[in-house]
C-alpha positions as CSV (number, residue, x, y, z in Angstrom):
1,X,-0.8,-40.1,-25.5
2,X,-1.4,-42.2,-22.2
3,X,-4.4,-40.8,-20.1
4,X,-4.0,-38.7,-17.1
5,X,-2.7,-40.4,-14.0
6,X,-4.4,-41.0,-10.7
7,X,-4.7,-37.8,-8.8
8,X,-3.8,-35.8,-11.7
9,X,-6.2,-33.9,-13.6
10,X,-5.1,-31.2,-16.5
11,X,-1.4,-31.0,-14.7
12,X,-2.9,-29.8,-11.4
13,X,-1.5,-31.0,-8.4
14,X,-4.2,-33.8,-6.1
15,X,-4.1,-31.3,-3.2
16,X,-5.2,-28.2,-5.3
17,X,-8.9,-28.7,-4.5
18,X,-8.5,-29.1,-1.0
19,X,-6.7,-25.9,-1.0
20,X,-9.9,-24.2,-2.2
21,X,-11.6,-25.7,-0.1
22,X,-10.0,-24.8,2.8
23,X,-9.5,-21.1,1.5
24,X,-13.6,-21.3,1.1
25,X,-13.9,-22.4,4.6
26,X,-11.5,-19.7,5.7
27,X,-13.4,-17.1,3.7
28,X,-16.6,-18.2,5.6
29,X,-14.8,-18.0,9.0
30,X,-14.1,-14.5,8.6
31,X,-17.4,-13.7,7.1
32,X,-19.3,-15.2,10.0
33,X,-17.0,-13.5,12.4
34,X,-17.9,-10.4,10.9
35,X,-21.1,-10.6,10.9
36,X,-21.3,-11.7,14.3
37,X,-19.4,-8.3,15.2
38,X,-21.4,-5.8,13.0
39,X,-24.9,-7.9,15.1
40,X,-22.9,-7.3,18.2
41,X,-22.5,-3.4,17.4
42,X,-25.9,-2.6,15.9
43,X,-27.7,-4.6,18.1
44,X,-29.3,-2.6,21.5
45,X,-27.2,-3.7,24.1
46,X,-30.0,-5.3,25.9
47,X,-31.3,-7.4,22.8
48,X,-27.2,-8.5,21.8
49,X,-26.5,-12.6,23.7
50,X,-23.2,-12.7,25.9
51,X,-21.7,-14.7,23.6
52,X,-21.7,-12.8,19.8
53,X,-18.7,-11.4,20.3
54,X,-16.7,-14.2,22.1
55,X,-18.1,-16.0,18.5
56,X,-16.9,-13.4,16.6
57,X,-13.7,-12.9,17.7
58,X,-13.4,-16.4,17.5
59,X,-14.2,-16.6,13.5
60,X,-12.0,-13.7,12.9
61,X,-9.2,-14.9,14.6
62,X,-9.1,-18.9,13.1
63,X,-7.7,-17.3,10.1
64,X,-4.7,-16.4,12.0
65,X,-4.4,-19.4,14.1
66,X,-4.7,-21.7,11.2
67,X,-1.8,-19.3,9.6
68,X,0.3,-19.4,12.6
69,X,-0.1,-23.3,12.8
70,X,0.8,-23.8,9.4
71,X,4.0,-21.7,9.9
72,X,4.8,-23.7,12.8
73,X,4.5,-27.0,11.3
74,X,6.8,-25.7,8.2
75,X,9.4,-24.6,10.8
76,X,9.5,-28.0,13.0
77,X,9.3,-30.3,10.0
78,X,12.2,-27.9,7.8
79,X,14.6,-28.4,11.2
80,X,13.7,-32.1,11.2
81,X,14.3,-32.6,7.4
82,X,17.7,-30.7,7.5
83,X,19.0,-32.7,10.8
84,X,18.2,-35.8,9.1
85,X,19.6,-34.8,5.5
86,X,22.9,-33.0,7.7
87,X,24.7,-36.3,8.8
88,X,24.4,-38.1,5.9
89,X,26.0,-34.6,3.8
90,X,28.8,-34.1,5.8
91,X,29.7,-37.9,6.1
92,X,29.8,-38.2,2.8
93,X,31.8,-34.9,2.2
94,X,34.5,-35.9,4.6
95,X,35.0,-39.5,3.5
96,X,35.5,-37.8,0.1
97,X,38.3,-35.3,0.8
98,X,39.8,-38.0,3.5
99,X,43.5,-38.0,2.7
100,X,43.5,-41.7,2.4
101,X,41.1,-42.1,-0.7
């Protein structure tokens, strides 16, 4: 049996460790945020800084953002793969049914 190959470990993908990582990161975003909110409600006015919940609002929302990015890209780059792939198709479907082959 020939050793694993170069980026694959135990039939998992090369990418599937930066998708934990990532999803860690994530995690900690929204964690942060949250805590920044709960210091933001329990704090006295007086003693909470301008700028805990601008923070945590922030750190909640990357989640999102980074989830509305990632849809985006899928979208644009899907389009962009099926106008290059279309051409090519029908070409080839209309050279086949041409009357004159």
């Amino acid at each position: 049996m020939a050793p694993p190959q170069q980026g694959e470990q135990c039939g998992r993908p090369a990418g599937s460790a930066l998708v934990w990582v990532v999803t860690a990161l994530l995690l900690l975003a929204v964690l942060g945020g949250g805590g920044c909110l709960v210091a933001y409600v329990v704090l006295p006015p007086a003693e909470s800084p301008a700028w805990i919940p601008a923070v945590g609002l922030s750190l909640v929302a990357l989640p999102w953002a980074f989830w509305l990015a990632t849809c985006a890209y899928r979208c644009v780059t899907t389009r962009s793969a099926d106008r290059a792939v279309a051409p090519a198709a029908s070409g080839s479907i209309v050279s086949r049914n041409s009357p004159g082959s």
